[in-house]
C-alpha positions as CSV (number, residue, x, y, z in Angstrom):
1,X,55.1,19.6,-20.2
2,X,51.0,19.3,-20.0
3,X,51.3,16.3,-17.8
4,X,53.7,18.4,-15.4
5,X,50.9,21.4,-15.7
6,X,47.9,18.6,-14.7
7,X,49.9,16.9,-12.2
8,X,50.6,20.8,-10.4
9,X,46.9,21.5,-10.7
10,X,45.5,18.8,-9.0
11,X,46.3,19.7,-5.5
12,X,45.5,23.5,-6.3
13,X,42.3,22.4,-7.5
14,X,41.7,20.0,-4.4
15,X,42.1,23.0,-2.2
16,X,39.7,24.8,-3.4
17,X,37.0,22.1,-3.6
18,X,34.3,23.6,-1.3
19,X,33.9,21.5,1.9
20,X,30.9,19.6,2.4
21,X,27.8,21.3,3.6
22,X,26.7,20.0,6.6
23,X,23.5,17.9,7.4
24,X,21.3,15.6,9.5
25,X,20.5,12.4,9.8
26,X,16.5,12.7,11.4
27,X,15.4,9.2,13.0
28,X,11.6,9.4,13.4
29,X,10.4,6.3,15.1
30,X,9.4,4.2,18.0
31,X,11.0,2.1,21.0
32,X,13.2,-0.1,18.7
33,X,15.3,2.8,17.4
34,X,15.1,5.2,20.2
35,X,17.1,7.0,23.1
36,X,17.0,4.6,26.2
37,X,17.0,6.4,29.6
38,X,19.9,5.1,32.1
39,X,17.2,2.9,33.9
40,X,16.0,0.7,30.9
41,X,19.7,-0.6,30.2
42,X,21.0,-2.9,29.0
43,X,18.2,-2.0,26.3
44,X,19.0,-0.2,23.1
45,X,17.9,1.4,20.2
46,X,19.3,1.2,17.2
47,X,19.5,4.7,16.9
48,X,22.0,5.1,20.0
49,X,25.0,3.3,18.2
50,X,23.8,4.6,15.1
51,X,25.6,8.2,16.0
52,X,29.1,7.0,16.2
53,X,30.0,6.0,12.8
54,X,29.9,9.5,11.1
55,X,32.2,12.1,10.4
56,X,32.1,15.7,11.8
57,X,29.6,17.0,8.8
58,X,26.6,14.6,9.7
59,X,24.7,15.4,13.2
60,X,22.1,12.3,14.0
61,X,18.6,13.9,15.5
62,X,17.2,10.6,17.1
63,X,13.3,11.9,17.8
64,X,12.2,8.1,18.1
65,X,10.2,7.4,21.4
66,X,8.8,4.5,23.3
67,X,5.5,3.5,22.2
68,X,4.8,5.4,19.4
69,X,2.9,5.6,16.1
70,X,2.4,7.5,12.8
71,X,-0.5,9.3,14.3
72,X,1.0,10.1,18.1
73,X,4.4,10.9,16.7
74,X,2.8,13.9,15.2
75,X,0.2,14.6,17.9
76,X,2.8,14.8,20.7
77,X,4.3,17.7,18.2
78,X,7.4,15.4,17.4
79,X,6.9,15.5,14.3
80,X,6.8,19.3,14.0
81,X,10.2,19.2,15.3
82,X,11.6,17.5,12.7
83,X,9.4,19.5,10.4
84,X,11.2,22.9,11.9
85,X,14.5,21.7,12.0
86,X,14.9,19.8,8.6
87,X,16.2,21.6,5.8
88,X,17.7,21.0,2.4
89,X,19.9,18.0,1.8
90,X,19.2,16.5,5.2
91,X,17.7,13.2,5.7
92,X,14.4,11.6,7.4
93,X,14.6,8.1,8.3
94,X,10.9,7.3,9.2
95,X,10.2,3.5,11.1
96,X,7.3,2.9,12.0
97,X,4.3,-0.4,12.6
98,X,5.1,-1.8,15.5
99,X,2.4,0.6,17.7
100,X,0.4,1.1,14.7
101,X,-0.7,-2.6,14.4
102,X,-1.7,-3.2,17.6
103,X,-5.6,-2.6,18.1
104,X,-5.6,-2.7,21.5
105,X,-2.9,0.5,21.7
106,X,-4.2,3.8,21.7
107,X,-1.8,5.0,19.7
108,X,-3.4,1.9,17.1
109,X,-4.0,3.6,13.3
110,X,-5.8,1.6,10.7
111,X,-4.2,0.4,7.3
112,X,-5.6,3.2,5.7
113,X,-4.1,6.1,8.4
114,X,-1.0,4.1,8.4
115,X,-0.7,4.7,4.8
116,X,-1.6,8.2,4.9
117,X,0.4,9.3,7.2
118,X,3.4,7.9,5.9
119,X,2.3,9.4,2.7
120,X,2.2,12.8,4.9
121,X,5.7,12.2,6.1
122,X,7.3,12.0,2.7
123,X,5.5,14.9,1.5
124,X,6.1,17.4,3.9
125,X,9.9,16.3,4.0
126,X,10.2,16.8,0.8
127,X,8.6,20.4,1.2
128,X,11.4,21.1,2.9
129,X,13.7,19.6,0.1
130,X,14.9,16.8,2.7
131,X,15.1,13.2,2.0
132,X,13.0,11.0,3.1
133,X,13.5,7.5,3.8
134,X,10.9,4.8,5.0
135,X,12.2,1.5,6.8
136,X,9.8,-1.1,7.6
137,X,9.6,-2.0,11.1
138,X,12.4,-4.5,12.7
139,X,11.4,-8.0,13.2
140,X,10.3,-9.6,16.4
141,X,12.3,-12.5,17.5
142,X,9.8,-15.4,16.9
143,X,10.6,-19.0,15.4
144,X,7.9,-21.6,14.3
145,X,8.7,-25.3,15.7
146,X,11.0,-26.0,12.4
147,X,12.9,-23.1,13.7
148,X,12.1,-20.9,11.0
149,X,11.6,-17.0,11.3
150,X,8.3,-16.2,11.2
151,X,6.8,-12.5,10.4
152,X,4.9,-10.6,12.8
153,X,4.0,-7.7,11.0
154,X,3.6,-8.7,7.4
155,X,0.0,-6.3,6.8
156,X,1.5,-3.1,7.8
157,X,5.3,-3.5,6.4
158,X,3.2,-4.1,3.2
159,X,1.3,-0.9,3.3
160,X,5.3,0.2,4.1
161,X,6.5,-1.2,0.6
162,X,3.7,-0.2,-1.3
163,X,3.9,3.6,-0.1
164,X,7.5,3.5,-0.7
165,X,6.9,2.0,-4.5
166,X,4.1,4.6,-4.6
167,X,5.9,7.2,-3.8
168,X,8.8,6.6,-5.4
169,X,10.7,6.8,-1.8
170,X,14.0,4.9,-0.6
171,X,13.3,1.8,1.4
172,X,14.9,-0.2,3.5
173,X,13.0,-3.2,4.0
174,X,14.2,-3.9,7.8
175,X,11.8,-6.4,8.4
176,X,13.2,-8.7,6.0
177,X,17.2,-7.7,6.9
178,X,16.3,-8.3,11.0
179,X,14.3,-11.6,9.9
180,X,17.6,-12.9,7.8
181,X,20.0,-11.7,10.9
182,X,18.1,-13.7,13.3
183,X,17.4,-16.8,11.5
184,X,21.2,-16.8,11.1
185,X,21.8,-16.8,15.0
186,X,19.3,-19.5,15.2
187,X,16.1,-19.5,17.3
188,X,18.4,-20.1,20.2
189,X,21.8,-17.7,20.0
190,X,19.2,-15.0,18.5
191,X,18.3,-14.5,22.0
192,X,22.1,-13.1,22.5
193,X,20.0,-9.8,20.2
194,X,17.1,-9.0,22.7
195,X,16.7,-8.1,26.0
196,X,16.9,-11.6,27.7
197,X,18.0,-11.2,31.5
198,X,17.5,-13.8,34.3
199,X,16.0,-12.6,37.4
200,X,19.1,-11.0,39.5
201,X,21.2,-10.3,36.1
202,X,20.8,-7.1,36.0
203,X,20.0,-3.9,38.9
204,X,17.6,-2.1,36.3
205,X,15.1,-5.7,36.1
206,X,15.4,-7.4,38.8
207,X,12.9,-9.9,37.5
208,X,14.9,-10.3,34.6
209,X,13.4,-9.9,31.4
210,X,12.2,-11.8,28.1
211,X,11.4,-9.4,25.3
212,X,12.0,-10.7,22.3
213,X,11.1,-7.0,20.2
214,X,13.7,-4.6,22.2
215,X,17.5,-5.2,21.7
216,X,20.6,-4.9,23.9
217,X,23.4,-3.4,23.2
218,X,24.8,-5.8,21.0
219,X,21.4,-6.3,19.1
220,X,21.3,-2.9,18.3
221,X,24.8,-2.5,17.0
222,X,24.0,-5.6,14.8
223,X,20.8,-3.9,13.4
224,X,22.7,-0.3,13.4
225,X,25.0,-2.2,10.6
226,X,22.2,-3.4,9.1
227,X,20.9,0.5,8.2
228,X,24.6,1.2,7.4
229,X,24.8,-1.1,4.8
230,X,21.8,0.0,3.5
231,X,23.0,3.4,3.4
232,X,26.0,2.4,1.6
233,X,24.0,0.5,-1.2
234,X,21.3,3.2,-2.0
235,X,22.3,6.5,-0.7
236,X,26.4,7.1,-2.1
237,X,26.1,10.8,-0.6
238,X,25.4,9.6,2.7
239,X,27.5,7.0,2.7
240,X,30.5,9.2,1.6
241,X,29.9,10.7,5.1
242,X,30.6,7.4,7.0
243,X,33.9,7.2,9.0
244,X,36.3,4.6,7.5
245,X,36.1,1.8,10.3
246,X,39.1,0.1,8.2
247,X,41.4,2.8,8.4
């Protein structure tokens, strides 16, 4: 009789399970993960495919932009727009290096602002009792003459790692994943990632293109599983919130 009683209750009790509260996914970041206008294809972010594979109680908030850093990401008040739209339980996925490293850029930072600023970015996301979540920067496509992957960023995705041990932050080491993904296309399919065009390929470059640092569409879906699978290993919540592909 008390296993008839249990059996009843279970799908009165599954009905009134509260639904799950809605959230965001914020992507703060530069060109690799961002938006692409119409005219830049067939370049992607990673970001772009990124959207699709969630169900209707996560909304993705890509504020990633071309050519941006720790420190212009917050001048250009991008930032702040994170910062006024993040609340409790949502996440902040924060990539950056790339335009931070480079000297000559002006949105350039030192090692030391780097690390500051990402240690700003946790902080004030967690003020707002958001999750924050540092990945490292993606890997450039570059091969030594063994063709072995070679790193192109190692100083500042260390300053990455050690804020993230620092601060006690989930990481997603992206340099290393894109590294591993490419060296298993090989120095020459791993081309098949980036935006390679010969001239008259494509309308939107002419010229064609060799750019071994943005992706294409197919690139960015490859690195878009990439953060998925990261998601799935070390955040369960979020990955509860992933639509069943298999289904």
């Amino acid at each position: 009789m008390k296993k008839i009683i249990v059996c009843m209750a279970l799908p009165l009790f599954a009905l009134v399970l509260p639904p799950k509260k809605k959230i965001k996914v914020f992507i703060a970041g530069d060109s690799t993960a961002s938006i692409k206008d119409v005219k830049a294809f067939p370049e992607n972010g990673w970001g772009m495919p990124f959207v699709y594979f969630w169900d209707s109680t996560v909304t993705v908030v890509n504020k990633a932009k071309n050519g941006r850093s720790t420190s212009s990401f917050q001048t250009e008040g991008l930032w702040k727009q994170i910062m006024d739209e993040a609340g409790e339980g949502d996440y902040v996925f924060i990539q950056f290096g790339h335009n931070d490293e480079v000297p000559t850029k002006k949105t350039a930072t030192t090692p030391e602002q780097f690390k500051n600023n990402l240690k700003k970015f946790i902080t004030e996301t967690r003020e707002k009792k958001a999750i924050p979540v540092l990945l490292t920067s993606m890997a450039r496509r570059k091969f030594d003459s063994t063709g072995k992957i070679v790193g192109t960023h190692d100083e500042y995705m260390k300053i990455t790692r050690a804020v993230a041990a620092e601060e006690k932050a989930i990481l997603f080491d992206m340099d290393v994943l894109t590294q591993q993904l490419y060296q298993q296309f090989g120095p020459e399919n791993s081309a098949w990632l980036f935006l390679q065009l010969k001239p008259g390929e494509h309308p939107n470059h002419p010229q064609g293109k060799d750019d071994n640092t943005h992706f294409n569409e197919f690139g960015a879906r490859q690195v878009a599983q990439l953060v998925l699978k990261e998601i799935r290993s070390q955040l369960p919540e979020l990955a509860s919130r992933i639509v069943n592909t298999k289904e």
